[in-house]
C-alpha positions in Angstrom: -22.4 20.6 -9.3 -21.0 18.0 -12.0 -20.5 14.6 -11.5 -17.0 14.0 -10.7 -15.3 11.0 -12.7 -14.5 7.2 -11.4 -12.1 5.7 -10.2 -12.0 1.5 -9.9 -9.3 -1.1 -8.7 -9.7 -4.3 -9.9 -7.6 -7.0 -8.1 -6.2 -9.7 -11.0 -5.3 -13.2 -10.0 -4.0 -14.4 -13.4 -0.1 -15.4 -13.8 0.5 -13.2 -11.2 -1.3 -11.7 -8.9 -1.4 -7.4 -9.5 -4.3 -4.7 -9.5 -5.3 -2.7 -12.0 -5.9 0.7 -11.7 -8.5 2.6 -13.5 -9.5 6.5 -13.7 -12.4 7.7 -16.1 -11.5 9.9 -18.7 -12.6 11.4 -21.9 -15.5 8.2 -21.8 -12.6 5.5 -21.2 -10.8 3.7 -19.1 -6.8 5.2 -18.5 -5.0 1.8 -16.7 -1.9 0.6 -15.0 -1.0 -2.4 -13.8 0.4 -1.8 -10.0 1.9 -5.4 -9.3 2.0 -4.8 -5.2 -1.1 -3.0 -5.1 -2.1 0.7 -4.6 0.1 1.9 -1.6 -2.1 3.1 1.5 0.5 4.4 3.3 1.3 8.2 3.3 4.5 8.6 1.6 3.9 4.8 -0.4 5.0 4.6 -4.0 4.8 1.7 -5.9 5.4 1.0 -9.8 2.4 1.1 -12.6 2.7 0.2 -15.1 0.7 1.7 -18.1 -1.6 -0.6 -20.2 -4.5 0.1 -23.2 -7.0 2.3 -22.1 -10.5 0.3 -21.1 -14.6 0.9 -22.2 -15.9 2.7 -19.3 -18.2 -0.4 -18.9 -15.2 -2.7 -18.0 -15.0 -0.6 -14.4 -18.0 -2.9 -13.3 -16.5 -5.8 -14.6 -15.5 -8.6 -12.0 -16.1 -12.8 -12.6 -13.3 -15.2 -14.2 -11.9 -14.8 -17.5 -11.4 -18.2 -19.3 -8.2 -20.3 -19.4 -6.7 -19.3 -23.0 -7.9 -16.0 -22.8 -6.3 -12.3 -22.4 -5.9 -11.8 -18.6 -7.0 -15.7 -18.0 -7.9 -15.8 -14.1 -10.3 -13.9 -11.8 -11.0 -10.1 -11.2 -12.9 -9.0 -8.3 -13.1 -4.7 -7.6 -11.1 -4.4 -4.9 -12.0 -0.6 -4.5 -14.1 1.8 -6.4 -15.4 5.9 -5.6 -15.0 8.9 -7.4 -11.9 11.5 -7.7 -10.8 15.2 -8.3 -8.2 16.1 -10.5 -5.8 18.8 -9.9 -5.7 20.8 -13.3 -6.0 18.4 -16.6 -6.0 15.0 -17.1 -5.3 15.5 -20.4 -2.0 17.7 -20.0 -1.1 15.5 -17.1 -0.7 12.3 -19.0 0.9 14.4 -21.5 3.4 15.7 -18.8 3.6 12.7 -16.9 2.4 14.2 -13.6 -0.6 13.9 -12.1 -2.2 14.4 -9.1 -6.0 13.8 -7.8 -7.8 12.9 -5.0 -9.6 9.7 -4.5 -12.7 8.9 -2.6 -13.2 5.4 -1.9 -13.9 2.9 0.7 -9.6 2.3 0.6 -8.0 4.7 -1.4 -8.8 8.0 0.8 -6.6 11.0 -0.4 -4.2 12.7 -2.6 -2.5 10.5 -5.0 0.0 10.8 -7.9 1.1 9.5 -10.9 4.5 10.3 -12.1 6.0 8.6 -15.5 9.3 7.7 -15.0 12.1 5.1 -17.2 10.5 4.4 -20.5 7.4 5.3 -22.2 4.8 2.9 -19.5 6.3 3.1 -16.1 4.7 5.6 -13.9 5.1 5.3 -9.8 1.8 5.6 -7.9 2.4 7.5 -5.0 0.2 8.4 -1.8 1.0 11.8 -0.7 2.8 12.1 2.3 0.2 14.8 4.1 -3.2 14.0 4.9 -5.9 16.0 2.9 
């Protein structure tokens, strides 16, 4: 059976406090910024924003980032596991649809990504049926 690719939230106190959200592909890191968090909720959707993908490495990254830095503040992983895609990644983020499910101590279930206004803003939504 393969290995099925990460996932990893990393909760950002810098300026302002947001979570990044991370999912594994093609050896990187594709992110958003999701200023109120992941929703939990069935039926949740909250804004991410899409930032520069991240070295695989940086999903095990947690500590403080020095004042005067990029992203100055601390980063802890708030949740981490593995998910399932639902067709490609690849045509997905070229579509601006996509839909997978996560498996992680938090995040449980199907989730989407769907871009929307402008060329970064995507909505992270939690399905509204249970999986």
């Amino acid at each position: 059976m393969p290995k099925l690719p990460i996932f990893v939230v990393q909760k950002h106190r810098a300026r302002q406090l947001h979570y990044d959200f991370r999912l594994e592909w093609d050896g990187v890191l594709k992110s958003w910024t999701v200023p109120k968090g992941p929703p939990r909720a069935r039926g949740g959707r909250n804004l991410a924003v899409m930032v520069e993908d991240h070295p695989y490495a940086y999903a095990k990254f947690h500590g403080t980032i020095p004042e005067g830095q990029y992203g100055a503040g601390t980063v802890e992983i708030w949740d981490k596991g593995t998910y399932e895609s639902f067709g490609s990644l690849a045509s997905g983020l070229r579509q601006g649809h996509i839909t997978f499910i996560l498996h992680g101590k938090k995040l449980k279930g199907e989730y989407a990504l769907i871009k929307f206004r402008g060329p970064k803003n995507w909505l992270l939504i939690k399905a509204k049926k249970k999986v």
